[in-house]
KELUM-581829 format. One record per atom (N, C-alpha, C, O): residue number from 0; z, x, y. Coordinates in nm, 4 decimals, m for minus. Example, Ala and Ser with C-alpha at 12.3 -4.5 7.8 and 13.67 -1.06 7.14 Angstrom:
   selo         pz         px         py
      0     0.7800     1.3190    m0.5690
      0     0.7800     1.2300    m0.4500
      0     0.7800     1.3200    m0.3300
      0     0.8465     1.4236    m0.3319
      1     0.7080     1.2850    m0.2250
      1     0.7140     1.3670    m0.1060
      1     0.7870     1.2900     0.0030
      1     0.8039     1.3409     0.1138
END
This chain:
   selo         pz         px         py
      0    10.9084    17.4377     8.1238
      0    10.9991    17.5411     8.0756
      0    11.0665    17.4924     7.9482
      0    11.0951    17.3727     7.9499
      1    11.1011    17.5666     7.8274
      1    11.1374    17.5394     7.7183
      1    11.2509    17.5083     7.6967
      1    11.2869    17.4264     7.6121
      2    11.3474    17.5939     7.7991
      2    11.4984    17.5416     7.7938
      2    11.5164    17.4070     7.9079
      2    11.6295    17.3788     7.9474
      3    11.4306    17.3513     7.9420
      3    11.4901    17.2474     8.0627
      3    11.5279    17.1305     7.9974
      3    11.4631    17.1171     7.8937
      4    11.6311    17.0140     8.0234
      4    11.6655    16.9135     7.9139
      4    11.5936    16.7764     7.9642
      4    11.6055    16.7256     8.0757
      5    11.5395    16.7435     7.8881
      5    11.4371    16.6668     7.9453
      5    11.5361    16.4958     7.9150
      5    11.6437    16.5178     7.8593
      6    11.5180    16.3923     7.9353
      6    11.5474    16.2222     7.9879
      6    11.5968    16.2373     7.8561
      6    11.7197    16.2417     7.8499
      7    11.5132    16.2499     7.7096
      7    11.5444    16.1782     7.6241
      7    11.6591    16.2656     7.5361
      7    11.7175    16.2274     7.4347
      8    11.6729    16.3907     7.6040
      8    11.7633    16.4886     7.4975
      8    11.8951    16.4251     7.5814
      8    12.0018    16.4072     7.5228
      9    11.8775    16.3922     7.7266
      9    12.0306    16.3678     7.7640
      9    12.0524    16.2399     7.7527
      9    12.1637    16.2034     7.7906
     10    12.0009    16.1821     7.7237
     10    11.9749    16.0293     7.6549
     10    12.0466    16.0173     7.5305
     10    12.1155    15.9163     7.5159
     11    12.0409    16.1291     7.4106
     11    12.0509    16.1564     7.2998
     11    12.2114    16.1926     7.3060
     11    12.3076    16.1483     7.2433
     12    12.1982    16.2954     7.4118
     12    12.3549    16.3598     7.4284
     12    12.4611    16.2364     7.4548
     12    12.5489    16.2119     7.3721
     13    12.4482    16.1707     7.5602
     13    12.5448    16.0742     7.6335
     13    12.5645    15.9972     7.5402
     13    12.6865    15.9835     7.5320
     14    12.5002    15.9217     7.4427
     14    12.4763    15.8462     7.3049
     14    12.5924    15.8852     7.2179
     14    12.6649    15.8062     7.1574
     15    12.6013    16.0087     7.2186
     15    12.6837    16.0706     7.1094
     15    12.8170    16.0871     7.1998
     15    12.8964    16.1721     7.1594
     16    12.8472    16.0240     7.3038
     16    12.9393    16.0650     7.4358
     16    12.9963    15.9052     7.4115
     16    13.1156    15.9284     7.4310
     17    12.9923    15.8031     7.3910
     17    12.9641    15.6669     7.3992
     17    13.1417    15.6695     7.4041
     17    13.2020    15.6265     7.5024
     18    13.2146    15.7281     7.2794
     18    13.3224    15.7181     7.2390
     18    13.4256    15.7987     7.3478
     18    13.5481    15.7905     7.3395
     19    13.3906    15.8376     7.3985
     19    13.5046    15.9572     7.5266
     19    13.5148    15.8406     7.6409
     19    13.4012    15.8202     7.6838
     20    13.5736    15.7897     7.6800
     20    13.6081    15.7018     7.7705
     20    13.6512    15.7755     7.9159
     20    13.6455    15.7001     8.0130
     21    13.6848    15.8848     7.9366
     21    13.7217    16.0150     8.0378
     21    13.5727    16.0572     8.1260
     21    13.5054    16.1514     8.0841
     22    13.5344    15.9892     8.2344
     22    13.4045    16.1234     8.2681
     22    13.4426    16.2608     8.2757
     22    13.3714    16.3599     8.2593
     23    13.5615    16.2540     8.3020
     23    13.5678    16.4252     8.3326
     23    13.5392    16.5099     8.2054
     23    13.4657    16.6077     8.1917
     24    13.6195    16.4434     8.1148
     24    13.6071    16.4553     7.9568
     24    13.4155    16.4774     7.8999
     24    13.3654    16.5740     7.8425
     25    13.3606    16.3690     7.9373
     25    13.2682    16.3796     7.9490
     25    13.1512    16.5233     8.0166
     25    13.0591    16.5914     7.9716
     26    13.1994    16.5148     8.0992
     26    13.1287    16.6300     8.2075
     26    13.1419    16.7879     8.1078
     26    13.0508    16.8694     8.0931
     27    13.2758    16.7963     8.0525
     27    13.3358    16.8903     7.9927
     27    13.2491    16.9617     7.8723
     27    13.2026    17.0741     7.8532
     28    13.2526    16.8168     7.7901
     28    13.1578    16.8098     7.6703
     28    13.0587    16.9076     7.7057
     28    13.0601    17.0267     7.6749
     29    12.9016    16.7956     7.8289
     29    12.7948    16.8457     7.8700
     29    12.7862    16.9975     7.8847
     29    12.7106    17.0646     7.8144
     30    12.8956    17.0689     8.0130
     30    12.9292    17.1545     8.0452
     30    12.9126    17.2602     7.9142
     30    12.8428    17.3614     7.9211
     31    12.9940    17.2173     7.7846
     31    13.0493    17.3442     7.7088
     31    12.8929    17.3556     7.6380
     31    12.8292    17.4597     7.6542
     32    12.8445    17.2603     7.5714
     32    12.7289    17.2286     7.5335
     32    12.5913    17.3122     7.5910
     32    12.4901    17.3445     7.5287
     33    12.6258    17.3335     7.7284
     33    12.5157    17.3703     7.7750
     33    12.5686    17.5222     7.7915
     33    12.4896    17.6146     7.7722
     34    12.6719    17.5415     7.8192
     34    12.6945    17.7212     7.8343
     34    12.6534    17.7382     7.6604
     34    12.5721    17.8233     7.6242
     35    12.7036    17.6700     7.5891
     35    12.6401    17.7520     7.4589
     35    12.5381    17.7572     7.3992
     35    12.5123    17.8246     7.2995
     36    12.4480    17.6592     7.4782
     36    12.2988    17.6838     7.4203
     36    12.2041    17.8050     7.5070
     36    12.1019    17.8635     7.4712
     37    12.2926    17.8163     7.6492
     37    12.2607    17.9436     7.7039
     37    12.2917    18.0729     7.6325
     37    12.2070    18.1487     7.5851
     38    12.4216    18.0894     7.6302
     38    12.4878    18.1638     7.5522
     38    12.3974    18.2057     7.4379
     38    12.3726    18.3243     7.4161
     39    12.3434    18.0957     7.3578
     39    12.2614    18.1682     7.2050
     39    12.1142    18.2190     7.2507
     39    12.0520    18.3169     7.2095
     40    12.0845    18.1420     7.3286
     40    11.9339    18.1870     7.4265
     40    11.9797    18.3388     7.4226
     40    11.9423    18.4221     7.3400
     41    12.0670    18.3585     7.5267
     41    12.0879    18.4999     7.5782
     41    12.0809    18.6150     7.4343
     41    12.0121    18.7120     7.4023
     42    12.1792    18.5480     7.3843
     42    12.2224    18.6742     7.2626
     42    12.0864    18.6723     7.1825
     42    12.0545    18.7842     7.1422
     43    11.9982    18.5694     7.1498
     43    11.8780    18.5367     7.0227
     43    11.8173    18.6863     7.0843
     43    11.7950    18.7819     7.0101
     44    11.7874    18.6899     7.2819
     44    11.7185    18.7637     7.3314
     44    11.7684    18.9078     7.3057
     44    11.6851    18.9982     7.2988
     45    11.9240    18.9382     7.2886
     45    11.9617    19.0712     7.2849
     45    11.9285    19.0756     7.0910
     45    11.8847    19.1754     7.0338
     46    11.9412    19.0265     7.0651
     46    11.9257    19.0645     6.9187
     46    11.7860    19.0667     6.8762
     46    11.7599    19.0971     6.7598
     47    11.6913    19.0365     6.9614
     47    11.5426    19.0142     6.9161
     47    11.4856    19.0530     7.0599
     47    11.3918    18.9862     7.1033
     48    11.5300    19.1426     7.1250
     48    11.4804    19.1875     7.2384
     48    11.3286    19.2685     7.2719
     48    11.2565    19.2797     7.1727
     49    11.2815    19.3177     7.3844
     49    11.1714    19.3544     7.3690
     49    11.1683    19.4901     7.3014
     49    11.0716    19.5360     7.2407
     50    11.3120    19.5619     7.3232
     50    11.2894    19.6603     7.2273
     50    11.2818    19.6536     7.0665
     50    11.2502    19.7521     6.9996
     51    11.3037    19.5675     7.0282
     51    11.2626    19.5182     6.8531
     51    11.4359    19.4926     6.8487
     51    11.5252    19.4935     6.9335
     52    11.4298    19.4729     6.7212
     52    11.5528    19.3649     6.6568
     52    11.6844    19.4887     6.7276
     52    11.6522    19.6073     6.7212
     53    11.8150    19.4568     6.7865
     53    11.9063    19.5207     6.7989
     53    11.9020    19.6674     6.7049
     53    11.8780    19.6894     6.5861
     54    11.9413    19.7627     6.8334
     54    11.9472    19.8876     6.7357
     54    12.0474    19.9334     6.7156
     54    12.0469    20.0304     6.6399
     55    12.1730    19.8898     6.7691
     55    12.3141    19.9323     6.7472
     55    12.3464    19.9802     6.5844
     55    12.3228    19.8993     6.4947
     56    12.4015    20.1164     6.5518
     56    12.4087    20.1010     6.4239
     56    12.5391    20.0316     6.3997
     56    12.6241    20.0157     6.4873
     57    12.5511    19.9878     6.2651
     57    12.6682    19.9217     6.2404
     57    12.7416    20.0053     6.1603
     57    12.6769    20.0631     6.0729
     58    12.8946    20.0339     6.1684
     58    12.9504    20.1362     6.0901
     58    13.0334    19.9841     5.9579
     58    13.1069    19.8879     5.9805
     59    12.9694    20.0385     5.8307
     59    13.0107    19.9326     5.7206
     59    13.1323    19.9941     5.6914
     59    13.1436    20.1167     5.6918
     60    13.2505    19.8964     5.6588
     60    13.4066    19.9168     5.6189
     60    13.3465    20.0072     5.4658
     60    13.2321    19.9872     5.4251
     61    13.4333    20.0958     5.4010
     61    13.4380    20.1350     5.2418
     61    13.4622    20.0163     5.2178
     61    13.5458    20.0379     5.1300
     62    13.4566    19.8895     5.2249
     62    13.5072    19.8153     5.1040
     62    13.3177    19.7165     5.1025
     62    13.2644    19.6740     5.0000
     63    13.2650    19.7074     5.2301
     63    13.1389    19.6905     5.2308
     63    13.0666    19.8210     5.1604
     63    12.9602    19.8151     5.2220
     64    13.0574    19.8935     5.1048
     64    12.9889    19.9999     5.0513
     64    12.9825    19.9519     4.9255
     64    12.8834    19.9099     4.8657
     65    13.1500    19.9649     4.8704
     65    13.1698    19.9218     4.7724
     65    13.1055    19.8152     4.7099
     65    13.0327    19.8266     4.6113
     66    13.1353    19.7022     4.7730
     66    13.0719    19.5937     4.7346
     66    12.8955    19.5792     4.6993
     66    12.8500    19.5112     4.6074
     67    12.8234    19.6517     4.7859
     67    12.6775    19.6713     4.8509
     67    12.6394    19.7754     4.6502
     67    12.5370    19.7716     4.5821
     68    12.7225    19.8218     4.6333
     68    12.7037    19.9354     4.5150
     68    12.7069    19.8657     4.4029
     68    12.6416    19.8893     4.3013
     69    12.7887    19.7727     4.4218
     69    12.8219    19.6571     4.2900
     69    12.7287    19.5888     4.2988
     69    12.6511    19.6037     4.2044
     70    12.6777    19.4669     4.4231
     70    12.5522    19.4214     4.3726
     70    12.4328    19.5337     4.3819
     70    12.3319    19.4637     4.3896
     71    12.4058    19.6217     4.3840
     71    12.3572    19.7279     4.3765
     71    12.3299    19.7713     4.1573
     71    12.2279    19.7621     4.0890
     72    12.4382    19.8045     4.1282
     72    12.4664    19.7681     4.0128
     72    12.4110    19.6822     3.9225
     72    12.3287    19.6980     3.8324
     73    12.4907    19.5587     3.9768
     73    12.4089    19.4509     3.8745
     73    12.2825    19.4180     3.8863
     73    12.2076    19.3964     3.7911
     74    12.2476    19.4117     4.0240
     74    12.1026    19.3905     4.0597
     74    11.9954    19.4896     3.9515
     74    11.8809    19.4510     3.9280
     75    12.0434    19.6016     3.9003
     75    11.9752    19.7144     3.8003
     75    12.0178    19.6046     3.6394
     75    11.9276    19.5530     3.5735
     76    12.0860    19.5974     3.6230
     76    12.1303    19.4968     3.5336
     76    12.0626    19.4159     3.4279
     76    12.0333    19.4270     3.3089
     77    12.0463    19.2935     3.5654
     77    11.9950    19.1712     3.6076
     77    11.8559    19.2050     3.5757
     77    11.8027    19.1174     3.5074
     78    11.7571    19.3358     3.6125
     78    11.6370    19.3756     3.6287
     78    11.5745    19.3712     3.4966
     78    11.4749    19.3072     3.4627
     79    11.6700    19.4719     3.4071
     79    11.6873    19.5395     3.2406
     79    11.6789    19.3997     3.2056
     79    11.5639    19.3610     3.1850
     80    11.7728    19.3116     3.1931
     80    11.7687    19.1638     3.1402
     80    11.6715    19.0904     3.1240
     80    11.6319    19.0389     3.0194
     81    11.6084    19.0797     3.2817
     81    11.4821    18.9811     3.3086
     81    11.3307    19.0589     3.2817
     81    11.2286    18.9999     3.3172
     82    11.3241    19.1613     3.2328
     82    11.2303    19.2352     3.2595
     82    11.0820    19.1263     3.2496
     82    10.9673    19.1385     3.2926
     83    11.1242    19.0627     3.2029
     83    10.9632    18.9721     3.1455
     83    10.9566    18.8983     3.2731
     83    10.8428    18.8844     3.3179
     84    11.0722    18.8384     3.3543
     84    11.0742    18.7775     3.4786
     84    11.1108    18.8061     3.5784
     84    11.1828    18.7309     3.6441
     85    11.0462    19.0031     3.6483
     85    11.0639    19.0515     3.7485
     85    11.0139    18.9640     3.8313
     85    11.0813    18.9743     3.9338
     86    10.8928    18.8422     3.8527
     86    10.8645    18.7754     3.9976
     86    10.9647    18.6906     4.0033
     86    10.9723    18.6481     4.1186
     87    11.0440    18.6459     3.9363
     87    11.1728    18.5332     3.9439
     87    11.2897    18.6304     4.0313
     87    11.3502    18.6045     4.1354
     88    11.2930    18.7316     3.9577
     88    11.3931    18.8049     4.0512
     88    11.3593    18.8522     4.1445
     88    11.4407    18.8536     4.2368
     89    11.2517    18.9012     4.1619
     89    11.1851    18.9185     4.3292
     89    11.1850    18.8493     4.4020
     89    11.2437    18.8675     4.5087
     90    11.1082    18.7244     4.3687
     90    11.1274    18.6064     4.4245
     90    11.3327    18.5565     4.4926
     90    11.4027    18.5116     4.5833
     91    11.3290    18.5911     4.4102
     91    11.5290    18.5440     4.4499
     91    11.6080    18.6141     4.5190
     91    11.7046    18.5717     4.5825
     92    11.5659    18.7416     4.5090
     92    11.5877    18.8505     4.6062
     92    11.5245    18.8633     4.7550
     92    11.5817    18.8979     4.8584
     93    11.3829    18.8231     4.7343
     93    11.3309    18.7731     4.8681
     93    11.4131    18.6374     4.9250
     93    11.4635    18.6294     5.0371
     94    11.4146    18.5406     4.8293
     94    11.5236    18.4332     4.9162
     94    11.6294    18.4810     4.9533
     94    11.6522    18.4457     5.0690
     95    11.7238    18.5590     4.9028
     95    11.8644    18.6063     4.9164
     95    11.8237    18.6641     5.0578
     95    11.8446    18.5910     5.1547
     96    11.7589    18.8079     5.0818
     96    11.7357    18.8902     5.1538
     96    11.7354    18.7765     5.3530
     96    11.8142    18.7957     5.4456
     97    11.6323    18.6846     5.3490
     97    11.5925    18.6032     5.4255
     97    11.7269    18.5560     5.4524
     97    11.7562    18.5777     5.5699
     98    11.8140    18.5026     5.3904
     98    11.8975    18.3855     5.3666
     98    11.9975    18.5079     5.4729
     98    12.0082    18.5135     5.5954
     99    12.0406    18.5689     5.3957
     99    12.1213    18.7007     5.4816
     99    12.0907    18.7417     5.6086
     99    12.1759    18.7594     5.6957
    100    11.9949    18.7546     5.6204
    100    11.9195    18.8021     5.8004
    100    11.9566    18.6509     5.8858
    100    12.0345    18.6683     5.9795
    101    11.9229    18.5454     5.8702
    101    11.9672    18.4027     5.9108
    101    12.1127    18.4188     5.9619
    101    12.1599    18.4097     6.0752
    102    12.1858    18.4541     5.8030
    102    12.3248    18.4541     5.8689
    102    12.3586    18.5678     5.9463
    102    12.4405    18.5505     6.0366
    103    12.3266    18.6442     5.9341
    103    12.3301    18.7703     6.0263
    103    12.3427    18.7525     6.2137
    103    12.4203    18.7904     6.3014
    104    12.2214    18.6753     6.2057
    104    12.1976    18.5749     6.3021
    104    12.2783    18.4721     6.3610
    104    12.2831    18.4693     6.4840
    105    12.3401    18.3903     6.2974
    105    12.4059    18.3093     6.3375
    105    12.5807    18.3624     6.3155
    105    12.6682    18.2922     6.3662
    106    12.6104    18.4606     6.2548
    106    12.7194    18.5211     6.2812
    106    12.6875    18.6242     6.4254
    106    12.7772    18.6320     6.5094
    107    12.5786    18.6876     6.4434
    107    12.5776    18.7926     6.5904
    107    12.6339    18.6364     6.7363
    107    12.7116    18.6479     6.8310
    108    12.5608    18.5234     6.6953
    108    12.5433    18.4517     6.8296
    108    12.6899    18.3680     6.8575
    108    12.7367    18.3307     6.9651
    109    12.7596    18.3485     6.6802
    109    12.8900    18.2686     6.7281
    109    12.9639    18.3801     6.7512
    109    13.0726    18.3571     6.8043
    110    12.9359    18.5071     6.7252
    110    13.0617    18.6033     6.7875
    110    13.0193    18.6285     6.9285
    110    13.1022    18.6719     7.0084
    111    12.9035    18.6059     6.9626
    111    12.8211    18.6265     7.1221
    111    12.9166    18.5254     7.2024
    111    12.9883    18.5647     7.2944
    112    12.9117    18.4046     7.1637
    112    12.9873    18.2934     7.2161
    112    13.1397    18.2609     7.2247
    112    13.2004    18.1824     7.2976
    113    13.1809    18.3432     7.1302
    113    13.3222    18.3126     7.1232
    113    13.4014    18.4884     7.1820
    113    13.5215    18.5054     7.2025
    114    13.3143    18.5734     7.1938
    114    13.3691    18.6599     7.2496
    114    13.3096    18.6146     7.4278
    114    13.3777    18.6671     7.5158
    115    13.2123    18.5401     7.4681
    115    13.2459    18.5088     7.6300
    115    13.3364    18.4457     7.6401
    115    13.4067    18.4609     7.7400
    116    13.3787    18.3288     7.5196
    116    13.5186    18.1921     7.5862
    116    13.5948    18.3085     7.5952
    116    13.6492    18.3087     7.7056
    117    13.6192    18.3909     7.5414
    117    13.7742    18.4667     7.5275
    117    13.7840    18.5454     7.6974
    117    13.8851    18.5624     7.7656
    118    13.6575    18.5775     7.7254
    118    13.6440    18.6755     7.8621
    118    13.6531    18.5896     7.9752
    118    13.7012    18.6217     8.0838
    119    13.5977    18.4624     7.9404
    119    13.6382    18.3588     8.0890
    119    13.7755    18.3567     8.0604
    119    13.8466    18.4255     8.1336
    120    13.8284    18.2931     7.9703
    120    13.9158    18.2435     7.9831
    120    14.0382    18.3839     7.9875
    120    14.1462    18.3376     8.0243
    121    14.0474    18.5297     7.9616
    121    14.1444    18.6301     8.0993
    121    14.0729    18.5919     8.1600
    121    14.0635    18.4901     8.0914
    122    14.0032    18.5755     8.2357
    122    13.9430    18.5758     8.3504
    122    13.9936    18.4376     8.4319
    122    13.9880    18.4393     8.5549
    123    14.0201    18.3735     8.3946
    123    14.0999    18.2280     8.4136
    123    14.2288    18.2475     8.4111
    123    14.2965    18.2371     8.5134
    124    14.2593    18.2662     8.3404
    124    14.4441    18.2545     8.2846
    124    14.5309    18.4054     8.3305
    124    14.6528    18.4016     8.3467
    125    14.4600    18.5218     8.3466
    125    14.5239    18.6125     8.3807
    125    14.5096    18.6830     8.5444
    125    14.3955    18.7008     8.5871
    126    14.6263    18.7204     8.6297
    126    14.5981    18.7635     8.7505
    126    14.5801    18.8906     8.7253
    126    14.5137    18.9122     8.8267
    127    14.5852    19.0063     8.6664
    127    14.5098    19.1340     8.6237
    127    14.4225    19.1377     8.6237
    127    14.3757    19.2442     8.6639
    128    14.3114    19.0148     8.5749
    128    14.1982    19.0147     8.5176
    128    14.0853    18.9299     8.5841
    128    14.0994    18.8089     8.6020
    129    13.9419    19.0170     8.6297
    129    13.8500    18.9377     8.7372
    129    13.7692    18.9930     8.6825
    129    13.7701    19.1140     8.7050
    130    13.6585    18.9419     8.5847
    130    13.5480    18.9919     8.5566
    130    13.4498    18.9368     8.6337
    130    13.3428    18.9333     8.5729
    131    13.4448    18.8890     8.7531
    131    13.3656    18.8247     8.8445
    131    13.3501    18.9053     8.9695
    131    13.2990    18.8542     9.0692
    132    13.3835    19.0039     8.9687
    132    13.3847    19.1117     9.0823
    132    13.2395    19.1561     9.0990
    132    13.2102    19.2414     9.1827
END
């Protein structure tokens, strides 16, 4: 199985543990470590699910429009300028484009992760609150 941690990854981990003198401290580490590599598993799967990439639409702020219009703008610009070196700007635009979907990515999974700490923890700290029902 692809997620199982095999001798030498916890070998690797405890290594980097050397300095925590606390097992519990220790345990803690392992513990958080491993809910969040679940955690990105889970979300990689909702965002790249079998129904194709997340379909939620996203409603963009006016000030994302704005902005999107401006490089929008110059990007026409930039085009007029380079005309002799449209594959340079294609090319850079294909890197940009890639580079953006990545972060896209790794902004969906740390908000995946940091919106569960927030739900354990009402779920911990508040008597109103049992999302374990």
């Amino acid at each position: 199985m692809k997620l199982m941690c095999t001798p030498s990854k916890i070998s690797k981990a405890r290594a980097k543990l050397d300095h925590i003198i606390r097992q519990d401290e220790k345990e803690a580490y392992m513990y958080d470590a491993g809910m969040v590599s679940v955690l990105k598993f889970v979300a990689t799967k909702i965002l790249y699910g079998p129904q194709g990439p997340l379909t939620a639409e996203i409603e963009w702020s006016e000030s994302t429009v704005q902005a999107q219009e401006n490089v929008d703008d110059l990007y026409e610009k930039l085009e007029g300028l380079l005309s002799h070196s449209k594959n340079l700007l294609k090319d850079f635009d294909s890197a940009h484009a890639a580079k953006a979907g990545l972060e896209i990515e790794d902004a969906f999974v740390t908000g995946f992760v940091a919106g569960f700490r927030y739900l354990m923890d009402e779920a911990a700290y508040s008597k109103n609150v049992n999302f374990l029902k």
